[in-house]
Backbone as XML, in Angstrom:
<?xml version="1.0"?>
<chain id="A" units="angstrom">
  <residue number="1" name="UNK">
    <atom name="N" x="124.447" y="-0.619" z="161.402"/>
    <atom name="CA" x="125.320" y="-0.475" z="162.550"/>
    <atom name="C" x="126.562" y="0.299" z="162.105"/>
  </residue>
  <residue number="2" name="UNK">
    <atom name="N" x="126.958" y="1.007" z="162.940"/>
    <atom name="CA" x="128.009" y="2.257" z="162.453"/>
    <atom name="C" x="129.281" y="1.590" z="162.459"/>
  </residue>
  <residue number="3" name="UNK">
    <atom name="N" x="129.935" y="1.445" z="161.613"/>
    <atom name="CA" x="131.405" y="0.850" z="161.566"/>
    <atom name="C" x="132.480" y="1.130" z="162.957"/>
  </residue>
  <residue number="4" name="UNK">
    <atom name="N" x="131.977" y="1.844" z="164.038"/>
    <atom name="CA" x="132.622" y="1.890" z="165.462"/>
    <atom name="C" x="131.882" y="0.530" z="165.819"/>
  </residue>
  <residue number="5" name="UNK">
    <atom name="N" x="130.868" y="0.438" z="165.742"/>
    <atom name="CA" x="129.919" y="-0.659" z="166.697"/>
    <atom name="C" x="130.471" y="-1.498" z="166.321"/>
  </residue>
  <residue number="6" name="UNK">
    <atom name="N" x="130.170" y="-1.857" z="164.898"/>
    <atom name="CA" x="130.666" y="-3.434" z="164.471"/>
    <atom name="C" x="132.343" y="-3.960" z="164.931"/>
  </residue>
  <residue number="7" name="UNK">
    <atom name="N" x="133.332" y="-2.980" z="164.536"/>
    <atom name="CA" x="134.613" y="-3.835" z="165.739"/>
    <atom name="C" x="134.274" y="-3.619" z="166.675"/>
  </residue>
  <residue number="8" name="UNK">
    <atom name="N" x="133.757" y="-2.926" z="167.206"/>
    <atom name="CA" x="133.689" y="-2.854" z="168.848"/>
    <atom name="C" x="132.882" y="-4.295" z="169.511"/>
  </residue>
  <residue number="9" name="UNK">
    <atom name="N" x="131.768" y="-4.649" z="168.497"/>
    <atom name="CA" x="131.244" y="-5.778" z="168.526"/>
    <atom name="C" x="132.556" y="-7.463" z="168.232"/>
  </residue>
  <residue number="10" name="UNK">
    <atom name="N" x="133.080" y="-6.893" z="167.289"/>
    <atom name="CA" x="133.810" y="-8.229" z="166.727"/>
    <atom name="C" x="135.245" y="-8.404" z="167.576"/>
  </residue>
  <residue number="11" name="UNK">
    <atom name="N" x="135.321" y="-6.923" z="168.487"/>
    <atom name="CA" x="136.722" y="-7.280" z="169.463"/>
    <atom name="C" x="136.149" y="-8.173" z="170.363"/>
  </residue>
  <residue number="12" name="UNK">
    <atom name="N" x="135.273" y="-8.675" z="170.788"/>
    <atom name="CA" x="134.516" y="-9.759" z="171.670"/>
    <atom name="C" x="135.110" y="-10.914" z="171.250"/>
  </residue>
  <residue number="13" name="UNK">
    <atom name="N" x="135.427" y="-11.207" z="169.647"/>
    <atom name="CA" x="135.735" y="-12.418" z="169.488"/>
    <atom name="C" x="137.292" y="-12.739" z="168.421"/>
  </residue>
  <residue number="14" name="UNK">
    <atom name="N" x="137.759" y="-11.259" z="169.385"/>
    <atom name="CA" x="139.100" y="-11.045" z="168.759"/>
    <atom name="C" x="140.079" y="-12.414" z="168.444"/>
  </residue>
  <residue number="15" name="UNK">
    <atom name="N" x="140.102" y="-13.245" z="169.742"/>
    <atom name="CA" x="141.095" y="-14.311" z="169.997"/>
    <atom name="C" x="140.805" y="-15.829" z="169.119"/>
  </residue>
  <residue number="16" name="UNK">
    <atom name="N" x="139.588" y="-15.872" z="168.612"/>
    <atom name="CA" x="139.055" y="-16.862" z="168.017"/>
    <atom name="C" x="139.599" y="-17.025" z="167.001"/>
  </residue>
  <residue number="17" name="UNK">
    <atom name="N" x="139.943" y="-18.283" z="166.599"/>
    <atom name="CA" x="140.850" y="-18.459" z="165.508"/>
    <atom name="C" x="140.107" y="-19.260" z="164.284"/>
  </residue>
  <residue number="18" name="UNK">
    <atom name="N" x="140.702" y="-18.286" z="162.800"/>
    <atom name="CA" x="139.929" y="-18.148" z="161.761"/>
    <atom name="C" x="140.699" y="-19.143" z="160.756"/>
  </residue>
  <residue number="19" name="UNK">
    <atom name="N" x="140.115" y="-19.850" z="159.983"/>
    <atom name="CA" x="140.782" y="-20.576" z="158.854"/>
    <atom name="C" x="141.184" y="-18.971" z="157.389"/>
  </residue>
  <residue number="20" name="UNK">
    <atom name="N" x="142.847" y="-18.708" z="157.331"/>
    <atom name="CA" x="143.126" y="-17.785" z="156.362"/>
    <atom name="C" x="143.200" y="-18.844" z="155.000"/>
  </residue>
  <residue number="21" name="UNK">
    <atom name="N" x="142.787" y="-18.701" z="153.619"/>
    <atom name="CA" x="143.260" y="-19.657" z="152.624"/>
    <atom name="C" x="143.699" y="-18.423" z="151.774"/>
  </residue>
  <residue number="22" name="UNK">
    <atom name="N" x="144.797" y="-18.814" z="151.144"/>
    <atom name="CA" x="145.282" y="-17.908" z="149.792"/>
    <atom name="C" x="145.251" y="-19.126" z="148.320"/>
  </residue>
  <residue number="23" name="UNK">
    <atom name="N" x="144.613" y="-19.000" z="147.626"/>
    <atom name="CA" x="144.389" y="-19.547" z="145.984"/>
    <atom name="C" x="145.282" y="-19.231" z="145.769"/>
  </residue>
  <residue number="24" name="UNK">
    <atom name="N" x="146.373" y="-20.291" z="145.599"/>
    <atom name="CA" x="147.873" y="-20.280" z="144.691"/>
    <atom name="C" x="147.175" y="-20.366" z="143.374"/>
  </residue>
  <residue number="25" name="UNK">
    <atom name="N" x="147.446" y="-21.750" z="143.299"/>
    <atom name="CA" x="146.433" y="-22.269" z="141.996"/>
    <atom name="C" x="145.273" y="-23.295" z="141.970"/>
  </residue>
  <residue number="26" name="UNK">
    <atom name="N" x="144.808" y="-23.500" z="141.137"/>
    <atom name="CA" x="143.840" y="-24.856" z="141.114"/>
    <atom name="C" x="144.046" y="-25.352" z="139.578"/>
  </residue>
  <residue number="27" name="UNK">
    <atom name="N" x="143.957" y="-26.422" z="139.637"/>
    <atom name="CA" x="143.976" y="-27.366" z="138.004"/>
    <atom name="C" x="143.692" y="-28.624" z="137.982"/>
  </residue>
  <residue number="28" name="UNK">
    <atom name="N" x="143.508" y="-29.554" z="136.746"/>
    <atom name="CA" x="143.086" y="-30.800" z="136.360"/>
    <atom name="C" x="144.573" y="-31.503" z="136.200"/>
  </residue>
  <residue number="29" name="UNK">
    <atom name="N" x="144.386" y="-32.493" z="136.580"/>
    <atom name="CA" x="145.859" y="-33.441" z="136.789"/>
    <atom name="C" x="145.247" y="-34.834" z="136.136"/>
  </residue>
  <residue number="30" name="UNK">
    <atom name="N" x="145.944" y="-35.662" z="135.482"/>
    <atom name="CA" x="145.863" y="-36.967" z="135.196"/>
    <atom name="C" x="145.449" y="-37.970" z="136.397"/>
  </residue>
  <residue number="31" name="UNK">
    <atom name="N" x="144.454" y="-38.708" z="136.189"/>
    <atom name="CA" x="144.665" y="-39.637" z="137.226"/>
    <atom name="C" x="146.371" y="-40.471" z="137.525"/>
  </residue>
  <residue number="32" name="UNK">
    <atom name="N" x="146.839" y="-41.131" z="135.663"/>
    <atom name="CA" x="148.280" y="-41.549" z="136.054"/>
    <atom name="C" x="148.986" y="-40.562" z="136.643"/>
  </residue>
  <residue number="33" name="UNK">
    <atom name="N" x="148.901" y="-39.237" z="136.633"/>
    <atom name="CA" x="150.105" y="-38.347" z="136.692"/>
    <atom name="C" x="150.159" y="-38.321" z="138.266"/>
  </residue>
  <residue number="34" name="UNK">
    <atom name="N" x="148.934" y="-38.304" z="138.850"/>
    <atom name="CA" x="148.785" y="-38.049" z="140.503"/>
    <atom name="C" x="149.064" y="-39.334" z="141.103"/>
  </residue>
  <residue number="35" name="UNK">
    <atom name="N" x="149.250" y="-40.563" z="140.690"/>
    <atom name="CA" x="149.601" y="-42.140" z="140.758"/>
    <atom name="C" x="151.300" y="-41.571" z="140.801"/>
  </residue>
  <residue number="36" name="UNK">
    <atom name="N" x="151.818" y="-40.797" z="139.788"/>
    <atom name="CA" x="153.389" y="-41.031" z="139.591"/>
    <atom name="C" x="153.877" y="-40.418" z="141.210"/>
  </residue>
  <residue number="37" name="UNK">
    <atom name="N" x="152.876" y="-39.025" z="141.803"/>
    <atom name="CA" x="153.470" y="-38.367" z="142.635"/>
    <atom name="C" x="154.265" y="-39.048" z="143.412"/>
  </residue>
  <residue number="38" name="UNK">
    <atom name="N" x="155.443" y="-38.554" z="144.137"/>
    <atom name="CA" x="156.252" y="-39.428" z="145.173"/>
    <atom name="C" x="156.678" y="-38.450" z="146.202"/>
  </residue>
  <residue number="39" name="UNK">
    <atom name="N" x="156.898" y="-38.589" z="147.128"/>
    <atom name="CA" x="157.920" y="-37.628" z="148.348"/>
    <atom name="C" x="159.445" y="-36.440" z="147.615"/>
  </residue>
  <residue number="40" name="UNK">
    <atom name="N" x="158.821" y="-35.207" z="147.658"/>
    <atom name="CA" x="159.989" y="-34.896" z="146.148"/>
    <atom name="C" x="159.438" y="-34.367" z="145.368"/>
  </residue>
  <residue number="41" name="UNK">
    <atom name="N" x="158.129" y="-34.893" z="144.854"/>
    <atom name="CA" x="157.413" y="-34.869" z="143.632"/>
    <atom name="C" x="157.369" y="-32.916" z="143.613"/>
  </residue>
  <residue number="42" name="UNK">
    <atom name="N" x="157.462" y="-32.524" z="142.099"/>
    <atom name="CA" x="156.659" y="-30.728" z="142.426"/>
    <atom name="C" x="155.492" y="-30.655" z="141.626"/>
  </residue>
  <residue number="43" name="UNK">
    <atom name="N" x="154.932" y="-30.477" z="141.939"/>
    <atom name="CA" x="153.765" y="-29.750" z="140.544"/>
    <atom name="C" x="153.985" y="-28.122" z="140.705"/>
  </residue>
  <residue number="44" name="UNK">
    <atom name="N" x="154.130" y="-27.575" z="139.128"/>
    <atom name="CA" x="154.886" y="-26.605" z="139.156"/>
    <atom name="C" x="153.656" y="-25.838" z="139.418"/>
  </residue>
  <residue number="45" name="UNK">
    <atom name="N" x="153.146" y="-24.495" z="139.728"/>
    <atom name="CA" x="152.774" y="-23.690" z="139.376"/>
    <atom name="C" x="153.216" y="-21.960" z="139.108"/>
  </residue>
  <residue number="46" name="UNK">
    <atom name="N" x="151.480" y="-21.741" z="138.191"/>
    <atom name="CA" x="151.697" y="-20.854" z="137.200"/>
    <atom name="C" x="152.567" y="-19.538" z="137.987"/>
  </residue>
  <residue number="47" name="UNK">
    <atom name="N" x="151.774" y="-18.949" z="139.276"/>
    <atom name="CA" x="152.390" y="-18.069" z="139.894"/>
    <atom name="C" x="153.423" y="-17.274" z="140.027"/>
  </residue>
  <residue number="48" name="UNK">
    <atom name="N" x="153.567" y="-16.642" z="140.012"/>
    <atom name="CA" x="155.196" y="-15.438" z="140.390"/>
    <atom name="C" x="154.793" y="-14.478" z="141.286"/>
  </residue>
  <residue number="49" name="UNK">
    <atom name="N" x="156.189" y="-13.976" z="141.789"/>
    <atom name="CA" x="155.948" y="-12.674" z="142.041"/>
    <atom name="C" x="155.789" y="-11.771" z="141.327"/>
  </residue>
  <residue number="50" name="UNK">
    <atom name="N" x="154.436" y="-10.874" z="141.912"/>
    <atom name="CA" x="153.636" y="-9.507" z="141.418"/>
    <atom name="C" x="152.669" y="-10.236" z="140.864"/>
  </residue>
  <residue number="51" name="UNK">
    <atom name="N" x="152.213" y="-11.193" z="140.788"/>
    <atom name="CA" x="150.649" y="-12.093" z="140.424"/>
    <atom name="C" x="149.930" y="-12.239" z="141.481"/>
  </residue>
  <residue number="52" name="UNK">
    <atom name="N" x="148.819" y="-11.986" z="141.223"/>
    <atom name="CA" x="147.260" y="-11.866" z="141.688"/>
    <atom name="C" x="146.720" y="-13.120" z="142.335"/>
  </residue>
  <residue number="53" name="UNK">
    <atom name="N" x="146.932" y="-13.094" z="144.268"/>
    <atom name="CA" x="145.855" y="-14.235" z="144.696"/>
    <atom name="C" x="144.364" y="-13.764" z="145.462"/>
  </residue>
  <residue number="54" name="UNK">
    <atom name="N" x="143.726" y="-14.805" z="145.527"/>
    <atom name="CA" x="142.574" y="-14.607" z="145.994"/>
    <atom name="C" x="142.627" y="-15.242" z="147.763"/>
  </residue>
  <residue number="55" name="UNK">
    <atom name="N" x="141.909" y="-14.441" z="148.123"/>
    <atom name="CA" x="142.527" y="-14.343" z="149.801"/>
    <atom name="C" x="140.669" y="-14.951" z="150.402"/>
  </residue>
  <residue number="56" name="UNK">
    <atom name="N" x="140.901" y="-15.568" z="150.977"/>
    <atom name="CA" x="139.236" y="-16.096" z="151.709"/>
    <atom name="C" x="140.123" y="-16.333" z="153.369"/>
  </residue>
  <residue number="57" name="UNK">
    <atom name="N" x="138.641" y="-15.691" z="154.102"/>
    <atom name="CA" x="138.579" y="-15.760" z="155.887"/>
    <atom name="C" x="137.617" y="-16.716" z="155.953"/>
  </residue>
  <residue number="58" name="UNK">
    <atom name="N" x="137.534" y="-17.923" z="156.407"/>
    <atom name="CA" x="136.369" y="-19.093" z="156.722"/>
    <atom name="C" x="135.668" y="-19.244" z="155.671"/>
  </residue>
  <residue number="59" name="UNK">
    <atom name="N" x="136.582" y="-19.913" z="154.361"/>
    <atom name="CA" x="135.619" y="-19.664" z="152.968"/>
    <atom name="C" x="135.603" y="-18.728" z="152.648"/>
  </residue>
  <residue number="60" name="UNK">
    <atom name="N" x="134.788" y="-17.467" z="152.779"/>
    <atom name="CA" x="134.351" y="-16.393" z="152.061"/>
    <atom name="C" x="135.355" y="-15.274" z="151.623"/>
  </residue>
  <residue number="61" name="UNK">
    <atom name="N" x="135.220" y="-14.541" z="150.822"/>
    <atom name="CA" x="136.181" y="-14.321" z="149.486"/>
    <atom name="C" x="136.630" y="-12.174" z="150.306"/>
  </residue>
  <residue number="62" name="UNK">
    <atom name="N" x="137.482" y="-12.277" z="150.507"/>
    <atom name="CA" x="137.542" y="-11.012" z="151.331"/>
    <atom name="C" x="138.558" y="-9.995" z="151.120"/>
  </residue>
  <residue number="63" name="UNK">
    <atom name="N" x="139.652" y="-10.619" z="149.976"/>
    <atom name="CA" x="139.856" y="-9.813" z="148.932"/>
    <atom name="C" x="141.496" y="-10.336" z="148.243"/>
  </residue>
  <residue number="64" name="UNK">
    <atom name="N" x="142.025" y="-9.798" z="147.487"/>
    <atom name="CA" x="143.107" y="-9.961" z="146.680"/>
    <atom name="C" x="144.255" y="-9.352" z="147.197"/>
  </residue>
  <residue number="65" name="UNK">
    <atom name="N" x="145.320" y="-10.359" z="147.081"/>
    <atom name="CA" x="146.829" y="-9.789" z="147.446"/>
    <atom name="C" x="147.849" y="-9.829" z="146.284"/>
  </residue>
  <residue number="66" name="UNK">
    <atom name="N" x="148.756" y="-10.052" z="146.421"/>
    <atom name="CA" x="150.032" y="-9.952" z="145.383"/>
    <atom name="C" x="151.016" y="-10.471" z="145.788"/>
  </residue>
  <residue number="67" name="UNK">
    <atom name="N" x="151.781" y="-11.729" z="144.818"/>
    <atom name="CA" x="152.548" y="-12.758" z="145.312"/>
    <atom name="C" x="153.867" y="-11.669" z="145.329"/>
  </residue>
  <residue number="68" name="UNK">
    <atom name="N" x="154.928" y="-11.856" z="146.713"/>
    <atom name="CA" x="156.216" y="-11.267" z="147.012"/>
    <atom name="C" x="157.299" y="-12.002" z="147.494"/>
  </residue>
  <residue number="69" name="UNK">
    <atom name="N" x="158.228" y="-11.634" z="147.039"/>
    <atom name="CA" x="159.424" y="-12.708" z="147.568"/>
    <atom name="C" x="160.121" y="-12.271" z="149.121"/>
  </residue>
  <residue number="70" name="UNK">
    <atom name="N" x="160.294" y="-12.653" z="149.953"/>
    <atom name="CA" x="160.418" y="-12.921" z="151.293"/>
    <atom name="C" x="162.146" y="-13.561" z="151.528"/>
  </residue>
  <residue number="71" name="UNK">
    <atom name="N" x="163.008" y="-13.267" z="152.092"/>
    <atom name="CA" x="164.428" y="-13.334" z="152.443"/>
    <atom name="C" x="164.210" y="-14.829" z="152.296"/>
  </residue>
  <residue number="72" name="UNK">
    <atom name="N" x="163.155" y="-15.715" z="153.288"/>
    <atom name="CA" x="163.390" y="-16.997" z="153.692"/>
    <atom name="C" x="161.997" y="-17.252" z="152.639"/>
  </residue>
  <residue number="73" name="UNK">
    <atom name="N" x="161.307" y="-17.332" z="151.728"/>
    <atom name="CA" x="160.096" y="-17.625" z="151.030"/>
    <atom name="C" x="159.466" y="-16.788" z="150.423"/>
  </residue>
  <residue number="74" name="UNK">
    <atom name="N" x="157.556" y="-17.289" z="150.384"/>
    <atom name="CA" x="157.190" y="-16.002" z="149.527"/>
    <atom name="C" x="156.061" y="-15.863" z="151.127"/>
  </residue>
  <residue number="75" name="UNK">
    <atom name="N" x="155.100" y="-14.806" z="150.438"/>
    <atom name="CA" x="154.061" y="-14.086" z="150.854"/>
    <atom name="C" x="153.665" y="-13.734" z="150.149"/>
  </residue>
  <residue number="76" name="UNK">
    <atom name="N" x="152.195" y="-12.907" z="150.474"/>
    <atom name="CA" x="151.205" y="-12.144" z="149.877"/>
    <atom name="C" x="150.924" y="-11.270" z="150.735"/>
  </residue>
  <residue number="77" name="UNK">
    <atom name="N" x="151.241" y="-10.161" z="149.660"/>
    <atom name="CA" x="150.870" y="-8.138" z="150.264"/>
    <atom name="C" x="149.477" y="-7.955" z="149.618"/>
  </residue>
  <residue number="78" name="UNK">
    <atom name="N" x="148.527" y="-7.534" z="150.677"/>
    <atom name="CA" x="146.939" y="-7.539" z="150.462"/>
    <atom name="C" x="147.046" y="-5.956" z="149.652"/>
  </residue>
  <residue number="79" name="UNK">
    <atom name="N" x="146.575" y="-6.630" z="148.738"/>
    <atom name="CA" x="146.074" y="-5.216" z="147.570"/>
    <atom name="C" x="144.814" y="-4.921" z="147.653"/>
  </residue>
  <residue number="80" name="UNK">
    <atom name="N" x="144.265" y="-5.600" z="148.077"/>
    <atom name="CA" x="142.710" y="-5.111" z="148.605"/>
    <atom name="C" x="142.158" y="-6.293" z="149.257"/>
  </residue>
  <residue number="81" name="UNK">
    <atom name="N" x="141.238" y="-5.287" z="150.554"/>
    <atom name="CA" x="140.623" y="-6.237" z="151.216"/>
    <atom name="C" x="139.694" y="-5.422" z="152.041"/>
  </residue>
  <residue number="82" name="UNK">
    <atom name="N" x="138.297" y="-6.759" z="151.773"/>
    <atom name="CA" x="136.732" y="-5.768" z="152.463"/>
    <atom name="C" x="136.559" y="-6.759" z="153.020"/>
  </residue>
  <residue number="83" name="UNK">
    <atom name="N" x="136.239" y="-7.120" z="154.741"/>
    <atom name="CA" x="135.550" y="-7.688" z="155.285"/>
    <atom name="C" x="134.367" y="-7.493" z="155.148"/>
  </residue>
  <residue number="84" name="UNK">
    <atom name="N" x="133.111" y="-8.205" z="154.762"/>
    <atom name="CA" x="131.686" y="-8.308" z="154.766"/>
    <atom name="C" x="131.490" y="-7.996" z="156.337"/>
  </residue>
  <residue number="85" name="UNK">
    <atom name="N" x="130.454" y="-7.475" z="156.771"/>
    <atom name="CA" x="130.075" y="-7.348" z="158.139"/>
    <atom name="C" x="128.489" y="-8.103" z="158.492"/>
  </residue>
</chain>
């Protein structure tokens, strides 16, 4: 299907709303250590800005951004990204 068809197909279900996830980090924690957590608590992570996340649309893996600092927080600027069709 010719890459006109397929959005032309997927604007049908433009408004439908998608689970976005960005992979900060993932790691192994102590059972005591996750017992200590409290309201407050941080677990630091590795991350910065100009480091490499992994970007998934409904689960599936659709491409990599780059952590940026933001006036009020951070974000991620997509350094690459392929929707599967």
């Amino acid at each position: 299907m010719p890459v006109s068809s397929t959005l032309d197909a997927a604007a049908l279900f433009a408004d439908v709303p998608v689970e976005v996830e960005i992979d900060l980090d993932r790691r192994m924690m102590r059972l005591r250590d996750i017992l200590a957590l409290t309201t407050g608590s941080i677990i630091a992570m590795p991350k910065a800005a100009g480091d490499y996340l992994d970007i998934y649309v409904a689960g599936a893996p659709v491409g990599r951004g780059e952590v940026v600092m933001l006036e009020k927080g951070v974000g991620v600027r997509i350094t690459m990204f392929e929707a599967k069709a």
